[in-house]
C-alpha positions, 0 to 999 in steps of 0.5 A: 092394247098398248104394245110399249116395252121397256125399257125405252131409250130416248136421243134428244139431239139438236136439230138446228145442228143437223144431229140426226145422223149422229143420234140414229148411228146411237139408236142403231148401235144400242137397237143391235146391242141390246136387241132382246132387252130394250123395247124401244129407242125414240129420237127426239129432235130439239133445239140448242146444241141439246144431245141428252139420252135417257133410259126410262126417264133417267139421264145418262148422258148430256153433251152439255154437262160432260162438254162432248160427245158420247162414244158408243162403247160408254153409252152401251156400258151405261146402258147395260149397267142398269137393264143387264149389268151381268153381260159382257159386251165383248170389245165394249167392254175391253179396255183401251190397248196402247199400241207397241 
């Protein structure tokens, strides 16, 4: 009997870099976010300045193509895209405010 939910997220993150802390801050923001609808967030550690995050096998974001990091908010909006794309994220989904 196999327990796996989906949809599965993964963190690919470069070990080498000492990315884990990075990568488990994303996996705890996307576990407390999406609580009910995903059914797993996997780390992976991997080599070569690699941070790519998949959902079910789909790439939504690689450090390597976009040249940076991925704030929370756009992950969670990637996220949510596909597996709940009628929810309201509450400030995620806020733009950005300019201050006076």
């Amino acid at each position: 009997m196999s327990d796996l939910k989906s949809p599965r997220i993964s963190i690919l993150y470069c070990r080498q870099c000492r990315w884990m802390m990075r990568a488990a801050w994303l996996c705890q923001e996307l576990l407390t976010t999406f609580s009910e609808e995903i059914g797993e967030v996997a780390l992976q550690p991997g080599s070569g300045g690699i941070l790519e995050i998949r959902l079910d096998g789909e790439l939504l974001f690689s450090r390597k193509e976009a040249g940076r990091f991925p704030e929370a908010k756009e992950i969670k909006q990637l996220v949510r895209d596909r597996i709940a794309p009628d929810r309201h994220l509450g400030h995620s989904d806020s733009p950005e405010e300019a201050e006076d």
